[in-house]
Short mmCIF file of the C-alpha atoms (twelve columns), coordinates in Angstrom:
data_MODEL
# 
_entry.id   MODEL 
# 
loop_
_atom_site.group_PDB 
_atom_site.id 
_atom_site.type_symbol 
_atom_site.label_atom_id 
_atom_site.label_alt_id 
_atom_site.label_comp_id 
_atom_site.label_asym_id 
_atom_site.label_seq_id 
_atom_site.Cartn_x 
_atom_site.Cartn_y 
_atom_site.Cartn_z 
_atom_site.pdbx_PDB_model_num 
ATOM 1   C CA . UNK A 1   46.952  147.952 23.618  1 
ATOM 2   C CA . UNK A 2   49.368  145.056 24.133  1 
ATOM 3   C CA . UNK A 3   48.061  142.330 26.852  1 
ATOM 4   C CA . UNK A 4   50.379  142.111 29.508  1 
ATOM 5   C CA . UNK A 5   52.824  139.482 29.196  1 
ATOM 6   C CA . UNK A 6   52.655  136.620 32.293  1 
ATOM 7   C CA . UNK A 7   56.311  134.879 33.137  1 
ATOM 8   C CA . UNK A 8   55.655  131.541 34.211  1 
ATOM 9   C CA . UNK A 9   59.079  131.901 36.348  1 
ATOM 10  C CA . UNK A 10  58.101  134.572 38.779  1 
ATOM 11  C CA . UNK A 11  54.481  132.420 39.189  1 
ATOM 12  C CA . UNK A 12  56.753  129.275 40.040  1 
ATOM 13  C CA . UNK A 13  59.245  131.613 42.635  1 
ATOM 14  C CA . UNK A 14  56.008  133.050 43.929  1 
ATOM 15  C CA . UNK A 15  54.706  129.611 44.746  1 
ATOM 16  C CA . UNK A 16  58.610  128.101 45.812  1 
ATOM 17  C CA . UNK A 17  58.609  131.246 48.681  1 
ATOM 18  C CA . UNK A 18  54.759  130.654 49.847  1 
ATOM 19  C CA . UNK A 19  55.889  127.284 50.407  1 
ATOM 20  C CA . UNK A 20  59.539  127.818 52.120  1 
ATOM 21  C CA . UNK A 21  57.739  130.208 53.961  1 
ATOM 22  C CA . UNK A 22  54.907  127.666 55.360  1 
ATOM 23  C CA . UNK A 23  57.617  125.324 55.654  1 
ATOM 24  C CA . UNK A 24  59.467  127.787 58.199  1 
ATOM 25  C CA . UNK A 25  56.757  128.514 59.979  1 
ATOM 26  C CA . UNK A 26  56.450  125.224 61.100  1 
ATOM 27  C CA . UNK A 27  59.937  124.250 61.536  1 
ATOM 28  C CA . UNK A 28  60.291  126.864 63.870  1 
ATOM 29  C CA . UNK A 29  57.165  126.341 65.651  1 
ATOM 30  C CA . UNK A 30  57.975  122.685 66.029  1 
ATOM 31  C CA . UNK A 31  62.145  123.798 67.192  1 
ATOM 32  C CA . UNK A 32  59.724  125.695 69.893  1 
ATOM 33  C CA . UNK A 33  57.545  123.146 70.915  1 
ATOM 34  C CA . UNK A 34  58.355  121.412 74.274  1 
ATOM 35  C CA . UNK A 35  59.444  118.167 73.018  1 
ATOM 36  C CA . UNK A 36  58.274  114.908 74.523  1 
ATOM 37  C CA . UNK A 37  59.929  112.168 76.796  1 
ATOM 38  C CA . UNK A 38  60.668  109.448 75.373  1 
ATOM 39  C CA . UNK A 39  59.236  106.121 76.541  1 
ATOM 40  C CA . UNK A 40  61.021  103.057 77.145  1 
ATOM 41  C CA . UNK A 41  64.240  104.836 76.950  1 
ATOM 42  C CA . UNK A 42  65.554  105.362 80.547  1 
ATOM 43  C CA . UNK A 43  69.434  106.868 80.341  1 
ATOM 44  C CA . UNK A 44  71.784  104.408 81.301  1 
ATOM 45  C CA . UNK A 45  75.556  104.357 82.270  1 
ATOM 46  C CA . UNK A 46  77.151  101.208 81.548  1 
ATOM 47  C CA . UNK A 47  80.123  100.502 84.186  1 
ATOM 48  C CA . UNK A 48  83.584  98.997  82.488  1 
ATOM 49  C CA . UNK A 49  83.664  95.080  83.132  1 
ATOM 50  C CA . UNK A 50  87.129  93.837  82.955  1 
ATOM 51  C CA . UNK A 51  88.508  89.990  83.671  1 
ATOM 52  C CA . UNK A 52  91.502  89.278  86.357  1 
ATOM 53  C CA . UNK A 53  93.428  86.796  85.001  1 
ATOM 54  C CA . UNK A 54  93.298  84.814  88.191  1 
ATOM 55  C CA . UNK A 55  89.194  84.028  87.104  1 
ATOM 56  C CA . UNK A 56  91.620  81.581  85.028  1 
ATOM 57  C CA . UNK A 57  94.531  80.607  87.153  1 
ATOM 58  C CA . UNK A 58  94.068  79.830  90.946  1 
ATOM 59  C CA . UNK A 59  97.816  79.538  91.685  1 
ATOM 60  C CA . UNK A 60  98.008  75.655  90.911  1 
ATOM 61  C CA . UNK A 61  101.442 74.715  89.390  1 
ATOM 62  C CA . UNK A 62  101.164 75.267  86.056  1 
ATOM 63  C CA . UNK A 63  100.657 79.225  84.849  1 
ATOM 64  C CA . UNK A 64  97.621  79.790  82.672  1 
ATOM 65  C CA . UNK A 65  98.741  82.336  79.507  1 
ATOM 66  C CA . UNK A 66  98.189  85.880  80.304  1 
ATOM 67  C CA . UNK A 67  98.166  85.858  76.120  1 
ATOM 68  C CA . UNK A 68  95.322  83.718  76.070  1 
ATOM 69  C CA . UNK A 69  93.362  85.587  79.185  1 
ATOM 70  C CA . UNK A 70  93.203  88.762  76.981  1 
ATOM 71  C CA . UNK A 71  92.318  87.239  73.458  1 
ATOM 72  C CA . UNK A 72  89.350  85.508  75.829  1 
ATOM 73  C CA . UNK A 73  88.238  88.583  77.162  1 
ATOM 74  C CA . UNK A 74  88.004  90.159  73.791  1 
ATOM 75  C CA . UNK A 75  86.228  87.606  72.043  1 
ATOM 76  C CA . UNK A 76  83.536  87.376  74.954  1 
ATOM 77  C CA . UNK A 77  83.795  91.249  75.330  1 
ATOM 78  C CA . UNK A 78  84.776  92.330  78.335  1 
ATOM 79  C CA . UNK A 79  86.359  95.773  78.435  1 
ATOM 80  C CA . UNK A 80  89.972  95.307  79.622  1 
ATOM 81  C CA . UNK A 81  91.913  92.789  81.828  1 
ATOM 82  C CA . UNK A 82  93.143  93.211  85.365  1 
ATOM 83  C CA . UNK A 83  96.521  91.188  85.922  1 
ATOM 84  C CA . UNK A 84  98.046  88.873  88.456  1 
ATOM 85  C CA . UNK A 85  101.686 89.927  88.848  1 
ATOM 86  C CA . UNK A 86  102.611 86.105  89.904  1 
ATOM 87  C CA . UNK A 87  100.815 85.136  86.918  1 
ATOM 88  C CA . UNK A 88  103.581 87.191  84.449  1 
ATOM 89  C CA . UNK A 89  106.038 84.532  82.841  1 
ATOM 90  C CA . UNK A 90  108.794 87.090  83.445  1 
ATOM 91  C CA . UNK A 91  109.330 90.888  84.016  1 
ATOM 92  C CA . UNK A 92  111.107 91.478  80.902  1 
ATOM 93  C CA . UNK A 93  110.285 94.435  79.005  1 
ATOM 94  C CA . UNK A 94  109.707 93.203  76.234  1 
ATOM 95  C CA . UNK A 95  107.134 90.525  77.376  1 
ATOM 96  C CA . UNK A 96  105.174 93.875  79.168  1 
ATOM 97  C CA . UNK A 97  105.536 95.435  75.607  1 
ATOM 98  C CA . UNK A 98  103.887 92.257  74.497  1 
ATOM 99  C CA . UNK A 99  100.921 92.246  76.329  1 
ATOM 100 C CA . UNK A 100 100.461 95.844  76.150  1 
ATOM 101 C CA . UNK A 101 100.336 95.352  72.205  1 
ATOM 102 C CA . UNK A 102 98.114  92.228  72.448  1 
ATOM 103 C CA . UNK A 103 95.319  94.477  74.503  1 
ATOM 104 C CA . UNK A 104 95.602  97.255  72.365  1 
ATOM 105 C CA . UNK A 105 95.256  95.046  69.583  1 
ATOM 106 C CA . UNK A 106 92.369  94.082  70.489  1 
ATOM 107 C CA . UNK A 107 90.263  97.187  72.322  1 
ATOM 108 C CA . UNK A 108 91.241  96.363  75.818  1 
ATOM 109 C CA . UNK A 109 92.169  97.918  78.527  1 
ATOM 110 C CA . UNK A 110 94.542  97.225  81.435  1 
ATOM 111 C CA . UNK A 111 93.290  99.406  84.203  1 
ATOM 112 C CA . UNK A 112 95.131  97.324  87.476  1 
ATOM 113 C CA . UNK A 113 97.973  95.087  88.097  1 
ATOM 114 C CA . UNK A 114 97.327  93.066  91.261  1 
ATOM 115 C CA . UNK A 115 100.332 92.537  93.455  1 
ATOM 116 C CA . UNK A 116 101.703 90.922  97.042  1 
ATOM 117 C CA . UNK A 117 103.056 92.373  99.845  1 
ATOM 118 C CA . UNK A 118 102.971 92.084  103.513 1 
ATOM 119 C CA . UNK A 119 103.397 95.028  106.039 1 
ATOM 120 C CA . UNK A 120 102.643 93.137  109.160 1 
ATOM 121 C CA . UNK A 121 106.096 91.674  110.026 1 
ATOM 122 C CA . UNK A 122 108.418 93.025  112.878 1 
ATOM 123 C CA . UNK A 123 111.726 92.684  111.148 1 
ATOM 124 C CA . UNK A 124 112.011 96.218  109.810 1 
ATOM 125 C CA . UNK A 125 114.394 94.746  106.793 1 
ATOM 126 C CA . UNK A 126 111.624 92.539  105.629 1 
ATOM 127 C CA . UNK A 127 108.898 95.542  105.535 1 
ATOM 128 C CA . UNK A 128 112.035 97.439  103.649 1 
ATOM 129 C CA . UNK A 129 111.908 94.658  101.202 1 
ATOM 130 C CA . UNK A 130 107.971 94.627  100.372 1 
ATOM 131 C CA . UNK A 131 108.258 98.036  99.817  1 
ATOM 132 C CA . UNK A 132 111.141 97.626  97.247  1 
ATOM 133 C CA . UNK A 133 108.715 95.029  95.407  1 
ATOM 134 C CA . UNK A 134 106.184 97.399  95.229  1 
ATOM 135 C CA . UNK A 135 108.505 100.013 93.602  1 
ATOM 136 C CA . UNK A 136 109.526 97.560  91.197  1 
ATOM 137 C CA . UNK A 137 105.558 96.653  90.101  1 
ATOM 138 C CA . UNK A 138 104.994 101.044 90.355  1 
ATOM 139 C CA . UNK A 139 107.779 100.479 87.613  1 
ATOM 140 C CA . UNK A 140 105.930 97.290  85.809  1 
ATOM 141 C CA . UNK A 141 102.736 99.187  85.803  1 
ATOM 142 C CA . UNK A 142 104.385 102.733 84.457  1 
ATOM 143 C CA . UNK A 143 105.624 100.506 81.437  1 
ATOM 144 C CA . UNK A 144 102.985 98.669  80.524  1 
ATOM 145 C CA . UNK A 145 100.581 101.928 80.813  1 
ATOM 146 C CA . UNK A 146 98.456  100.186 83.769  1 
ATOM 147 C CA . UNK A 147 97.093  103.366 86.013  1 
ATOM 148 C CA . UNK A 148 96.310  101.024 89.247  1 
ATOM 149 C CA . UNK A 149 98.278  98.890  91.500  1 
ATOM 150 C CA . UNK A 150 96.253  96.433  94.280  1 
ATOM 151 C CA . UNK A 151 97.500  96.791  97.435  1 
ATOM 152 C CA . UNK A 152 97.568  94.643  100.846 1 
ATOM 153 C CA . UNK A 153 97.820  95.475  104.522 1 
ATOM 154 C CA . UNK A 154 99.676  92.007  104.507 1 
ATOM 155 C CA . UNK A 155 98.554  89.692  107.698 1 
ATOM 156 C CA . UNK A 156 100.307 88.946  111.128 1 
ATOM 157 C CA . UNK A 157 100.183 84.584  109.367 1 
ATOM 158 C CA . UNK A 158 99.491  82.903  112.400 1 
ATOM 159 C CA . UNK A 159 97.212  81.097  111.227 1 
ATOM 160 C CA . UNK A 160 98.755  78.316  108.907 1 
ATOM 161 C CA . UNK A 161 95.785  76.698  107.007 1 
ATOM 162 C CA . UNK A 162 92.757  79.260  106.868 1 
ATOM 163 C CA . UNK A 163 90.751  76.480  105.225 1 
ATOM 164 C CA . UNK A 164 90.992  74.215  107.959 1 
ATOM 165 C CA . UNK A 165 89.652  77.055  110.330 1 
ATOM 166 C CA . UNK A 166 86.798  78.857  111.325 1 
ATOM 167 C CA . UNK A 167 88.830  82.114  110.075 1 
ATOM 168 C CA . UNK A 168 86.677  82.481  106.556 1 
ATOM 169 C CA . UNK A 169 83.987  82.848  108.847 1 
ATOM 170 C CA . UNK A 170 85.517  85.227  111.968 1 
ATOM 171 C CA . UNK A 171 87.973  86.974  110.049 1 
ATOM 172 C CA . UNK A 172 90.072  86.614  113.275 1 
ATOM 173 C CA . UNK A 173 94.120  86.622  113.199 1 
ATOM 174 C CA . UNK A 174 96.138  87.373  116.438 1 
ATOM 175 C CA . UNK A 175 98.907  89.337  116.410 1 
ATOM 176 C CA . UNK A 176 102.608 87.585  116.572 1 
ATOM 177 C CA . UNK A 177 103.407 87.200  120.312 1 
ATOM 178 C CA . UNK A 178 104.532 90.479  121.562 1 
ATOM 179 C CA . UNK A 179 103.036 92.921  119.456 1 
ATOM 180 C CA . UNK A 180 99.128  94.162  118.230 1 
ATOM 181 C CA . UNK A 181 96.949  95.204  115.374 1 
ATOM 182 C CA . UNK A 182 98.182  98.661  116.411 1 
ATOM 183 C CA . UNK A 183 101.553 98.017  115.829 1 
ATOM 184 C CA . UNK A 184 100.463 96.170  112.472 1 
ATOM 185 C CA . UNK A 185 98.228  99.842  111.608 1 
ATOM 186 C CA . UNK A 186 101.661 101.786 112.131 1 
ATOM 187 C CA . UNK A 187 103.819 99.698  109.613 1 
ATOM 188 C CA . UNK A 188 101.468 99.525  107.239 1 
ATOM 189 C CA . UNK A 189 101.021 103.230 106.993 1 
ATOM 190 C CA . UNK A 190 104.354 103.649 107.458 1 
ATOM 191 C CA . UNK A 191 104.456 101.074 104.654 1 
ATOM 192 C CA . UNK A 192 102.472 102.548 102.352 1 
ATOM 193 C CA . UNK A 193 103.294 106.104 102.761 1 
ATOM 194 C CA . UNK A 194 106.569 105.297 101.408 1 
ATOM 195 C CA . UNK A 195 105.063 103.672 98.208  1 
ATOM 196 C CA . UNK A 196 103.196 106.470 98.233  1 
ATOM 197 C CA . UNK A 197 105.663 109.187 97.497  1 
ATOM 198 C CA . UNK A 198 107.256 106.836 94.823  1 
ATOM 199 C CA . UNK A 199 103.454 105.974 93.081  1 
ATOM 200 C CA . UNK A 200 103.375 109.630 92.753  1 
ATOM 201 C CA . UNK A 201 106.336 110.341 90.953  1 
ATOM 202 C CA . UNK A 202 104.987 108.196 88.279  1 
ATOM 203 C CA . UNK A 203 101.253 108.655 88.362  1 
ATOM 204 C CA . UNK A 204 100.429 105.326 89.770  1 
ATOM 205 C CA . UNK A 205 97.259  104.870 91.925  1 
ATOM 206 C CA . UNK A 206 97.962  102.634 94.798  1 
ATOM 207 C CA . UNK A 207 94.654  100.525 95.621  1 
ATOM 208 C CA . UNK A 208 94.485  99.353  99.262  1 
ATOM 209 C CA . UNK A 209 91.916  96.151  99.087  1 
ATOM 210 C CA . UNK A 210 89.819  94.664  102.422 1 
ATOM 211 C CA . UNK A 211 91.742  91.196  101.089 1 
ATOM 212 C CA . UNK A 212 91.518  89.846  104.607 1 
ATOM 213 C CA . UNK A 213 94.817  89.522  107.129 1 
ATOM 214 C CA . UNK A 214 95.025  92.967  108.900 1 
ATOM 215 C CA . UNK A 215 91.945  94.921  106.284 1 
ATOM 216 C CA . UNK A 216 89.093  92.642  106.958 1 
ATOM 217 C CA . UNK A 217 88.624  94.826  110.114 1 
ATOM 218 C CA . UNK A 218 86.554  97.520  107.885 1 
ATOM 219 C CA . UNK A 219 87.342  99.421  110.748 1 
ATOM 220 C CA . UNK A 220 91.434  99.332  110.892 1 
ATOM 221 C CA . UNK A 221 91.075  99.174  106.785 1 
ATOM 222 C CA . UNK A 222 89.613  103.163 106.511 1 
ATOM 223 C CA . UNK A 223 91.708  104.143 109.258 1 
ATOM 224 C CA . UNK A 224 94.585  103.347 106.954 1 
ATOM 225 C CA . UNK A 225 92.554  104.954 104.328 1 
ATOM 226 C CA . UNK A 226 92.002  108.226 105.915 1 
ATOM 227 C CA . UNK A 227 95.492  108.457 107.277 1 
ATOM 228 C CA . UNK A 228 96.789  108.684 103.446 1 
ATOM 229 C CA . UNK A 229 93.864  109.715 101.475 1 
ATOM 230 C CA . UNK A 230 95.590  112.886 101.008 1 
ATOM 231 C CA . UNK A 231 98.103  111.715 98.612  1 
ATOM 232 C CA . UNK A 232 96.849  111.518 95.100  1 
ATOM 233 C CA . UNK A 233 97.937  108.057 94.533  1 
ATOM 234 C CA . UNK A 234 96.079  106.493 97.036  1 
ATOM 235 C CA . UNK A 235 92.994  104.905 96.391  1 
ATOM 236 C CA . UNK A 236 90.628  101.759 97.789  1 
ATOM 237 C CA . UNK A 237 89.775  98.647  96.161  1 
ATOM 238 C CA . UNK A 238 86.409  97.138  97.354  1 
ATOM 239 C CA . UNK A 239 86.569  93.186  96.619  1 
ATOM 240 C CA . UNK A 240 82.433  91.999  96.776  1 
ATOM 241 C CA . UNK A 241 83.586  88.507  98.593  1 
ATOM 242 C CA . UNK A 242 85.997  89.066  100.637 1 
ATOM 243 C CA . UNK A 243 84.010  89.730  103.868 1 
ATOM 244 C CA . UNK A 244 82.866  87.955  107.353 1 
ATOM 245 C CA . UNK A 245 78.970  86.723  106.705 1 
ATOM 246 C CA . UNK A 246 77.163  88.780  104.407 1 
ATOM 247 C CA . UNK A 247 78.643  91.551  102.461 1 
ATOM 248 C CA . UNK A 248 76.143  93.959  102.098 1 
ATOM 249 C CA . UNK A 249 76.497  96.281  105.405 1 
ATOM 250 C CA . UNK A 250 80.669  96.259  104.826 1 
ATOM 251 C CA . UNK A 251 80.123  97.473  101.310 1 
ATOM 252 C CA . UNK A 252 77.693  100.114 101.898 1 
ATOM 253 C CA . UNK A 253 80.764  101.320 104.154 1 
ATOM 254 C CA . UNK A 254 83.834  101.020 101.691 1 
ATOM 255 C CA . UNK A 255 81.296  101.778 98.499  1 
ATOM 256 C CA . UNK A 256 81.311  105.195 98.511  1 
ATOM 257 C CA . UNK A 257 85.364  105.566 98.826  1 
ATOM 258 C CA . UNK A 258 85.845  102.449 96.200  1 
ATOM 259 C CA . UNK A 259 88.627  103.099 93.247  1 
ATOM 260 C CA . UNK A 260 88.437  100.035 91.693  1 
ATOM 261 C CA . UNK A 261 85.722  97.070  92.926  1 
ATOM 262 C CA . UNK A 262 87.056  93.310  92.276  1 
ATOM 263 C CA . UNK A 263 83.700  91.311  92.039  1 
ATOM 264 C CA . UNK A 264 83.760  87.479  93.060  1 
ATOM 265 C CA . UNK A 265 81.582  85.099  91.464  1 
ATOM 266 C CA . UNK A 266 81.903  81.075  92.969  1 
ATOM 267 C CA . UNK A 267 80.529  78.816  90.369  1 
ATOM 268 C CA . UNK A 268 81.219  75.423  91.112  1 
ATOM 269 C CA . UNK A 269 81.799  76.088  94.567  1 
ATOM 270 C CA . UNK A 270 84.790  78.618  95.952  1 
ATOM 271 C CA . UNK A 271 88.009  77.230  96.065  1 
ATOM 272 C CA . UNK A 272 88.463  79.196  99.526  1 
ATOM 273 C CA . UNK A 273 85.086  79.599  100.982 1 
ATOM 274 C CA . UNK A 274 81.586  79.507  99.142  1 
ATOM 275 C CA . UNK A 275 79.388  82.836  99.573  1 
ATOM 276 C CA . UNK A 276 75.649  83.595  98.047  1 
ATOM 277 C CA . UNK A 277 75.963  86.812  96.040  1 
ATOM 278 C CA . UNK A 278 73.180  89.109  95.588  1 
ATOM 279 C CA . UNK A 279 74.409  91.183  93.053  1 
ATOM 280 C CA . UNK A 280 71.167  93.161  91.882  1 
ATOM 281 C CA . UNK A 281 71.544  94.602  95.479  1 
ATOM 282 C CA . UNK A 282 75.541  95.031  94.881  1 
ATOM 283 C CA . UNK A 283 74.870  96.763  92.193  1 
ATOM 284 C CA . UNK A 284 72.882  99.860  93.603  1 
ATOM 285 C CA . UNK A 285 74.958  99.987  96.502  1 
ATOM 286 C CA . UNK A 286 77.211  101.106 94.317  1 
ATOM 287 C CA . UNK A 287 75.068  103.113 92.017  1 
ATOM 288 C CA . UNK A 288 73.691  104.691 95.146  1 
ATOM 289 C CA . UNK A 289 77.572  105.322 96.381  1 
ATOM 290 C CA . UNK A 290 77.660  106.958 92.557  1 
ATOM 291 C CA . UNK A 291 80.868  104.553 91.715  1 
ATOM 292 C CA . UNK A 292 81.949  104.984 88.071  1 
ATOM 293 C CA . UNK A 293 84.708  102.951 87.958  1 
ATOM 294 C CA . UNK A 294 86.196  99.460  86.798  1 
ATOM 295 C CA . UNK A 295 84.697  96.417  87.994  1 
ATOM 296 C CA . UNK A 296 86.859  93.590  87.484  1 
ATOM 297 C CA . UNK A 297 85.723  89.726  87.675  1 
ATOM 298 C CA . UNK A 298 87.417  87.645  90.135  1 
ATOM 299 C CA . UNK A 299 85.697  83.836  89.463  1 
ATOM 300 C CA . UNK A 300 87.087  81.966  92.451  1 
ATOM 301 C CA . UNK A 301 84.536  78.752  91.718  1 
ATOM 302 C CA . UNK A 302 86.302  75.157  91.158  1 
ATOM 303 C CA . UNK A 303 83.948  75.087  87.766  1 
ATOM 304 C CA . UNK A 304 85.751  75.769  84.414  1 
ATOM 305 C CA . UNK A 305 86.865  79.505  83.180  1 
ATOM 306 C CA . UNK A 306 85.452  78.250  79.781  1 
ATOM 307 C CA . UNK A 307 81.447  78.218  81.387  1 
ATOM 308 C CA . UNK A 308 81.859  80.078  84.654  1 
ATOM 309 C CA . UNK A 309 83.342  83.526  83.058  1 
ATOM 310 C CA . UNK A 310 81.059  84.200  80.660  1 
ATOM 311 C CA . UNK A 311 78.100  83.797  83.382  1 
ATOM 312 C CA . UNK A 312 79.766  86.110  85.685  1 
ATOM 313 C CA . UNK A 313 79.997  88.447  82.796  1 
ATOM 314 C CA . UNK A 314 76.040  88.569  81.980  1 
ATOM 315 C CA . UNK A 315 75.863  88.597  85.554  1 
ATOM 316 C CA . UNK A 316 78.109  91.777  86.138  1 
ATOM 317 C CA . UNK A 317 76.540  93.158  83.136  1 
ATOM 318 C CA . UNK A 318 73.245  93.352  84.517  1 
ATOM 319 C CA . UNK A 319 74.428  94.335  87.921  1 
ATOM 320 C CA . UNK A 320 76.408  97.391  86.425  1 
ATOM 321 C CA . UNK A 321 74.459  98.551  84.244  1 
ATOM 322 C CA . UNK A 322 72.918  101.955 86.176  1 
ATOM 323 C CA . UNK A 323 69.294  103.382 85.267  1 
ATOM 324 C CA . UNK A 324 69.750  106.943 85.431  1 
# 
């Protein structure tokens, strides 16, 4: 009788399939197990900061480089750059194409391109003109790839030196003899209606901004908002400073219709007007308004860009930085 012959292969395959076996067990009882939260890691969403070049040129008499603006905001790390249209050396294409490059060149983006106009002035010719401009910068933006144009309500500029006024702190203008902030309403919807149907065309978001004259009347400012707010293109931009006293009740208005937020910081004291930020609170006014958009860094202080814009970065940072 021959003794049965053992093959050390099947033993080994035996054991290899006890073992996968085991080991699926308990990979599926663990893919079945409620898992966990984890501690110490709250979800966050981390708003866009961005850098208007003004935060480096305050209109004195010499331009600051748009060029050197966005190789800044890159090294420090800032997500884009907003830009001053009176800050462009020229409108040539080619110097758009140029700074379009440089950004992508460098990971940035250029979400807004902040322009002038003024809709509060009788002559009908000189409204016609404004509105022209603004066509031309709809043009500007559609070139350079720039989704967002800021917009004003313009001012009745009766007032000839706001500085050496109590206006910073009223927000008072009145109205050119002979007419009233109604009449000022009408032209600038009128206004920007017509901008309006041209922003469309070319997929341009027009930004109306409470940047004082006319729209630091939060009141006139969403009329004018909910007059247009149909269109597509028409958006708000919330600036954080530009208000009468403190900002906090105004923004808790315009928060939850914002576009676009510029945020002031005043280091070295504001070139127009100082004002204490409290931008912990800022910052969950607009969390609680669930904003998800650009915030862009306006430093108005006297102190230099080279100190005072990276502070107002850490500061924005921590403001915009939502705990979900």
């Amino acid at each position: 009788m021959k003794k049965s012959m053992i093959n050390p292969l099947a033993n080994s395959r035996r054991d290899w399939l006890k073992k996968s076996s085991v080991l699926g067990s308990a990979l599926m009882m663990s893919s079945t197990t409620p898992s966990r939260p984890v501690k110490d890691n709250a979800l966050t969403r981390r708003i866009p900061i961005i850098v208007s070049t003004y935060s480096y040129w305050h209109f004195e008499k010499e331009k600051y480089p748009i060029e050197k603006v966005i190789e800044d905001a890159a090294r420090l790390g800032f997500d884009g750059v907003e830009i001053l249209h009176r800050q462009m050396e020229t409108e040539s294409i080619s110097y758009q194409n140029k700074l379009k490059r440089l950004a992508f060149d460098n990971g940035l983006s250029l979400p807004l391109l902040s322009i002038h106009q003024n809709f509060l002035q009788p002559d009908v010719e000189k409204r016609k003109a404004d509105i022209e401009h603004t066509y031309k910068c709809i043009d500007i933006a559609s070139q350079m790839g720039i989704p967002c144009l800021r917009m004003n309500t313009g001012s009745w500029r009766t007032i000839k030196n706001r500085r050496e006024t109590d206006y910073y702190q009223t927000g008072i203008e009145p109205p050119i003899e002979g007419y009233t902030d109604e009449d000022g309403i009408k032209w600038v919807i009128e206004g920007m209606g017509e901008c309006l149907t041209y922003a469309e065309k070319k997929g341009i978001i027009l930004a109306l901004e409470n940047h004082w004259g006319l729209s630091s009347n939060i009141d006139y400012l969403l009329r004018i908002y909910n007059e247009l707010k149909s269109s597509p293109s028409m958006g708000l931009n919330v600036d954080t400073g530009n208000f009468v006293g403190e900002p906090y009740e105004g923004l808790e208005r315009l928060a939850p219709y914002a576009t676009i937020v510029q945020a002031k910081t005043y280091y070295g004291g504001g070139t127009f007007y100082d004002k204490e930020m409290d931008y912990d609170r800022i910052g969950k006014i607009f969390q609680k308004a669930k904003f998800k958009g650009f915030v862009s860094l306006e430093m108005e202080g006297y102190e230099d860009a080279k100190t005072s814009v990276p502070k107002s970065l850490d500061l924005l940072r921590n403001a915009f930085t939502y705990s979900q």
